[in-house]
C-alpha positions as CSV (number, residue, x, y, z in Angstrom):
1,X,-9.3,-25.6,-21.9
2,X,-11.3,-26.9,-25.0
3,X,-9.7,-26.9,-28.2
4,X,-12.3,-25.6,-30.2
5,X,-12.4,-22.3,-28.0
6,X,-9.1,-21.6,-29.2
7,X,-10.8,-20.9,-32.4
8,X,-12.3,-17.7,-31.3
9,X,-11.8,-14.4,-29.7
10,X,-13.0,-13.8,-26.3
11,X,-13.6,-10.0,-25.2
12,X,-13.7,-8.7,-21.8
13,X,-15.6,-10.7,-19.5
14,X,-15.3,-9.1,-16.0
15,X,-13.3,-6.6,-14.6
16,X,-12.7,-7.1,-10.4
17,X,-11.8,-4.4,-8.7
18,X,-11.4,-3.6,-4.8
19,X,-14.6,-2.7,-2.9
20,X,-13.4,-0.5,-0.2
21,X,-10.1,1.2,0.4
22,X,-9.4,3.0,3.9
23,X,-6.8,5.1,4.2
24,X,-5.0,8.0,6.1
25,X,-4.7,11.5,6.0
26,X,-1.5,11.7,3.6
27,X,-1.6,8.5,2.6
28,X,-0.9,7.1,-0.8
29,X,-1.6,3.9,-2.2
30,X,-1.7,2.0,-5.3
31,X,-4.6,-0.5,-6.5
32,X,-5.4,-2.6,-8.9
33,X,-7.8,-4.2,-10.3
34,X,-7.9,-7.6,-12.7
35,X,-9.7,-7.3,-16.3
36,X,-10.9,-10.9,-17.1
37,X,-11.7,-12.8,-20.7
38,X,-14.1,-15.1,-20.5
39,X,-11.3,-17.8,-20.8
40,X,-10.1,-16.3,-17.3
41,X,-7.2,-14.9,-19.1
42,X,-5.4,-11.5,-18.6
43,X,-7.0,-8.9,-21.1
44,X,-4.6,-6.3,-22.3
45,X,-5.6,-3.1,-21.4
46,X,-3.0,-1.1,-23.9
47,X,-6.5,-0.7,-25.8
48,X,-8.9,0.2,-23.4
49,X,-9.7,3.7,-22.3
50,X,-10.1,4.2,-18.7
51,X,-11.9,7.5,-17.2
52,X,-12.2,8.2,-12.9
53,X,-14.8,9.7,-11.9
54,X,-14.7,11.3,-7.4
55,X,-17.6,12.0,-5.9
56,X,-15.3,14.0,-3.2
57,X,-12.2,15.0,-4.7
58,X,-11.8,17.5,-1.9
59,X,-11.0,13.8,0.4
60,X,-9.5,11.5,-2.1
61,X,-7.3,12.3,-5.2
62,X,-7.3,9.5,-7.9
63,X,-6.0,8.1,-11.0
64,X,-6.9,4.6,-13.0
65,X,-4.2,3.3,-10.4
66,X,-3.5,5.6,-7.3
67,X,-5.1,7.2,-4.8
68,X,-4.1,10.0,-2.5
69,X,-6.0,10.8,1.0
70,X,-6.2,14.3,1.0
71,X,-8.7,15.5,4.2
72,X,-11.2,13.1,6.3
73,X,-14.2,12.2,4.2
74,X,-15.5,9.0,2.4
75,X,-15.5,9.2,-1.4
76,X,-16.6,6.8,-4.6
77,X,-14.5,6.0,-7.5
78,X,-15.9,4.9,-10.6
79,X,-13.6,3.6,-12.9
80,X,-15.0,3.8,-16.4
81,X,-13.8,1.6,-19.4
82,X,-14.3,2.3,-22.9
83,X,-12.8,0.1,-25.9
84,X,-13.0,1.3,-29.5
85,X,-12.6,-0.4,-32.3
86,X,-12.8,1.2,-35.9
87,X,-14.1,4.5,-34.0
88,X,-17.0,2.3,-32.8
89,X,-17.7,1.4,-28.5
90,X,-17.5,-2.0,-28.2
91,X,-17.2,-2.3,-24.7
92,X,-18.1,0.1,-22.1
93,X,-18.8,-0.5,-18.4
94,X,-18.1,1.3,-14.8
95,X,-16.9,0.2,-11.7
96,X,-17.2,1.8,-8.2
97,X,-15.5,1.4,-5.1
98,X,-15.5,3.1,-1.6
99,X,-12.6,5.2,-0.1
100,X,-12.5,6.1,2.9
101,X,-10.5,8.5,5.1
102,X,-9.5,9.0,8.5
């Protein structure tokens, strides 16, 4: 690392998260995904907002870190992030992955 980028603050740079989860009827599983600076470091995520959106909740239940197969479909989860600062967005971005169950 440079010295001079020590200087500055680096926002979120890239958030990773998985792109397909299968699971099984019943099943529960955890996931993660890794929010990025653009110094590759760990971004703290105490700030940052996160929304899930299911396009077949009736299949998969979610959360921001847990899924639940409920019946055999296929579903998308979007993960949405939103950071505020003084009441104003200054990051927002959405991430989608494919569940699938069997």
């Amino acid at each position: 690392e440079k010295s001079y980028m020590n200087r500055f603050e680096f926002d979120i740079q890239s958030v990773r998260v998985p792109r397909y989860i299968g699971l099984t009827v019943g099943q529960e599983q955890p996931y993660a995904y890794d929010v990025v600076t653009s110094k590759g470091r760990a971004w703290d995520m105490s700030d940052v907002e996160i929304t899930v959106k299911n396009t077949n909740p009736d299949a998969v239940e979610a959360t921001a870190n847990h899924l639940t197969a409920k019946a055999e479909g296929k579903a998308w989860i979007t993960l949405v992030l939103k950071r505020e600062e003084n009441g104003k967005v200054v990051y927002y971005d959405e991430h989608t992955f494919c569940v699938e169950v069997k």
